[in-house]
N, C-alpha and C positions, 0 to 999 in steps of 0.2 A: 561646666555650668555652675553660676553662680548659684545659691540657695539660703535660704531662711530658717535660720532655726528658731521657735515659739514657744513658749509656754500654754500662752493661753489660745493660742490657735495651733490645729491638728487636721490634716489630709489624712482621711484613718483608712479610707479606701477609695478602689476608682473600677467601674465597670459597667458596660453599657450604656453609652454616652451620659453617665452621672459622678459625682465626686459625691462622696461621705467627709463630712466634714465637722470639726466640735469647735466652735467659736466662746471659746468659754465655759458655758455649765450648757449650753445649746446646742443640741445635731440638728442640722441642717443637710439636706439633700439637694444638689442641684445641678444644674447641666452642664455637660462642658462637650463640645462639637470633637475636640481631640480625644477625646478616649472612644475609640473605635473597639476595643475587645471585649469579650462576652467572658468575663472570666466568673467563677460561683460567688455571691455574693452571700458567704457564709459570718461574716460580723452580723450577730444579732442587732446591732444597731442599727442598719439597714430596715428594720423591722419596728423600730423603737424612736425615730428622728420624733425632733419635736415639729418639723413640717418638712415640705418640698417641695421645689417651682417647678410649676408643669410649665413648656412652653405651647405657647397657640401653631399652629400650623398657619396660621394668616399674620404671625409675626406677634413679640409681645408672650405673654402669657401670666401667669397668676400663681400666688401661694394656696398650698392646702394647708390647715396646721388639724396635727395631728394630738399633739400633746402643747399643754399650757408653758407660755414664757413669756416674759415680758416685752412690751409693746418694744423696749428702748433696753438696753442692758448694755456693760459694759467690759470692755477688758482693757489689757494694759502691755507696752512691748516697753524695756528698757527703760522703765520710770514713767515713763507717758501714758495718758487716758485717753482711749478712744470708744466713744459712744456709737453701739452698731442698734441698726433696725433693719427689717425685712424691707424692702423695696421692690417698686417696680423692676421688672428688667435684672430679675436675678439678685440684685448687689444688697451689701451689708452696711456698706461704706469705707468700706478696707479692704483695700488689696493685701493679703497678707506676703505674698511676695516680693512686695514692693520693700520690704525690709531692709535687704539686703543695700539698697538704696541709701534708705536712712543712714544706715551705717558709715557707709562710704562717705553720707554727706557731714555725719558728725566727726568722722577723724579728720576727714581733709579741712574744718573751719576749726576744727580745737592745734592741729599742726601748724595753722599758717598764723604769725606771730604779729598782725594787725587786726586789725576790726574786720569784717567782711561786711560787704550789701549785698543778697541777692532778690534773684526775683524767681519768683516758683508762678508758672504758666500751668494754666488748666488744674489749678492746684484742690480742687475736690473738697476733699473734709480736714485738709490740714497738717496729715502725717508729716511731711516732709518739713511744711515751715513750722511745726513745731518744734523736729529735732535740729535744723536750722537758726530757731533761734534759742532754745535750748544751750545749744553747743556756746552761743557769743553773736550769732552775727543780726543782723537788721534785717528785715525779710519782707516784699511786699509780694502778697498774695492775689494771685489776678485768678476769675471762673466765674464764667460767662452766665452762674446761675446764682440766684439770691441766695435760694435754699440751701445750698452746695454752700456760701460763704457765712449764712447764719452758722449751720453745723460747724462748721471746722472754729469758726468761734467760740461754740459751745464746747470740744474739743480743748481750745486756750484754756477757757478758764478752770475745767474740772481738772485739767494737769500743771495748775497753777502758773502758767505760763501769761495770763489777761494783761501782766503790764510790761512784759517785752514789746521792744521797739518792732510793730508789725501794720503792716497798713491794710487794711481789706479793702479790695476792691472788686465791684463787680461790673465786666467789662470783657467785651468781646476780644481775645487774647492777640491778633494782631490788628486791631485796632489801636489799643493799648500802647504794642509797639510801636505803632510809626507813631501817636504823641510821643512816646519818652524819646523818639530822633530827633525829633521836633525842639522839644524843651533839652537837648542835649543830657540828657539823663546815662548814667552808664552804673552797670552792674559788676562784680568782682564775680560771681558765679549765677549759674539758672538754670533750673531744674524746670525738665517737660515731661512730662506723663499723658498725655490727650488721646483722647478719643480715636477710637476708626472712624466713628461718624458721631455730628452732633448740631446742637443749631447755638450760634449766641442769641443775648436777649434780646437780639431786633432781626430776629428770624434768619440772622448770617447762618451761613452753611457753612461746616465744617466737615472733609473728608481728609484723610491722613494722607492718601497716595497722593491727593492733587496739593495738596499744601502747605507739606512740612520742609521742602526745602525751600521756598519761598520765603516760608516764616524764619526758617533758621539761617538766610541772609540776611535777614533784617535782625535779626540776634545778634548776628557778630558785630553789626551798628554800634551797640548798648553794651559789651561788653568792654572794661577798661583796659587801657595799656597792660597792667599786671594783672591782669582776670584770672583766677586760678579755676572754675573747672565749669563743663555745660555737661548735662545729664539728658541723655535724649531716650525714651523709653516708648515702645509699641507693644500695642497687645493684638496688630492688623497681622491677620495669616497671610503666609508666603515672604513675608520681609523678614528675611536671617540677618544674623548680627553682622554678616559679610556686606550686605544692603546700607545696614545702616551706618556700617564703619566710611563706606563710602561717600554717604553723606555727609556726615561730617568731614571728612576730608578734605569734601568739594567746599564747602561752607565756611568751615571757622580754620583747618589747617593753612587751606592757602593761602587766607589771608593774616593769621594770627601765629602762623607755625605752630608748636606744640605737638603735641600725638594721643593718639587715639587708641581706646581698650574698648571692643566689643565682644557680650557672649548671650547665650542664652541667660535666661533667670528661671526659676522652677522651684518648687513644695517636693518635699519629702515626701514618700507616699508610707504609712508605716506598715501595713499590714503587706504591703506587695514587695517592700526592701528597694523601690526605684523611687527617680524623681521625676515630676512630672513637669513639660515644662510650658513656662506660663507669660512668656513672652523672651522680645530683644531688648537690650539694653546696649549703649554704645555714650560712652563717657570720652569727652574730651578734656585732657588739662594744659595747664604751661608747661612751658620746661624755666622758668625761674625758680 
């Protein structure tokens, strides 16, 4: 399993369908459906969070806060600034195990010894084409939500990044795609992270199981002759990395060759000594 290791973010404990969590000077409390055991929840913090999401039973649910912190606050993974808030629907605006990611994506564009283009699909608040372009390369950013592409902007410019070559865009992500087949557009690498469910902005329906090989046909469209890597990531239960290795197989190997690394991803848990895990990941590269 791959994992993340943080500074300023901490999985401090896990028990009873909740994660204990310190996103900077912040504990937070909040659900996660995989933790099924009932272990003591002896960390005073548990006791002490500055809030925690209750979920609804009719789906949805809401913050309690418990202690004072700021509306908007920030932390920082390997030189970059990411602005987190409390949100609907659990989130902060960071996956923090998506790290592991990052990483990947900044050795593989500092290694290859020309420019890169990529394109980062579903691309959120910006982790990824930050350290994308970061690293050298050109990076257009597609998500399907305003707010989602205002933030990751806001994200550019507190980590000094505002005048890298980045394009935001907001736009229903295989949409998106079939123009850039259209206008003959092609990518050197692209990074996907989406949703198990979600809607773009003209009410498109997005489900993962019904439409990520579809869309990642239409990927290997856009990708160039010497494309060096596609990053395919789920956070949908019951899809193993063995699932997704095979998508990609069927998708970009047959027709692109190269090969395929998939494994789990997962957070350190620190008070229990395991990792918990927090999704698939299945990375495709060249063999040039």
């Amino acid at each position: 399993m791959r994992i993340s290791r943080w500074k300023d973010y901490e999985l401090i404990d896990t028990s009873g369908g909740e994660r204990l969590e310190r996103w900077g000077n912040v504990i937070l409390i909040r659900p996660d459906p995989q933790i099924i055991w009932r272990t003591p929840k002896n960390n005073p913090l548990w006791k002490n969070a500055n809030a925690i999401y209750h979920r609804a039973s009719t789906g949805g649910g809401a913050w309690e806060n418990f202690k004072k912190f700021p509306e908007i606050w920030t932390i920082s993974y390997n030189g970059l600034l990411f602005n987190l808030k409390t949100m609907g629907f659990k989130h902060t605006g960071i996956f923090p195990e998506q790290a592991v990611n990052w990483d990947f994506i900044v050795s593989k564009i500092k290694s290859t010894e020309r420019p890169l283009k990529v394109l980062n699909l579903f691309g959120y608040t910006g982790a990824a084409t930050l350290f994308a372009a970061k690293a050298g390369a050109s990076v257009c950013h597609v998500d399907a939500s305003k707010g989602m592409v205002g933030w990751a902007r806001e994200n550019a410019i507190i980590s000094s990044l505002a005048e890298r070559p980045i394009r935001w865009i907001v736009d229903d992500c295989t949409k998106f795609v079939l123009r850039e087949i259209r206008r003959g557009n092609k990518y050197d690498g692209i990074i996907m992270d989406p949703p198990s469910y979600g809607r773009g902005p003209n009410g498109e329906i997005w489900k993962f199981e019904d439409q990520i090989y579809s869309l990642l046909d239409l990927c290997a469209e856009i990708l160039s002759d010497n494309a060096e890597f596609l990053i395919l990531n789920s956070y949908t239960s019951g899809l193993s990395p063995a699932v997704m290795d095979c998508i990609l197989r069927l998708t970009l190997v047959k027709k692109l060759k190269g090969y395929v690394q998939s494994d789990n991803i997962g957070l350190p848990v620190t008070d229990q000594g395991f990792v918990l895990p927090c999704g698939s990941t299945a990375i495709w590269q060249n063999t040039n």
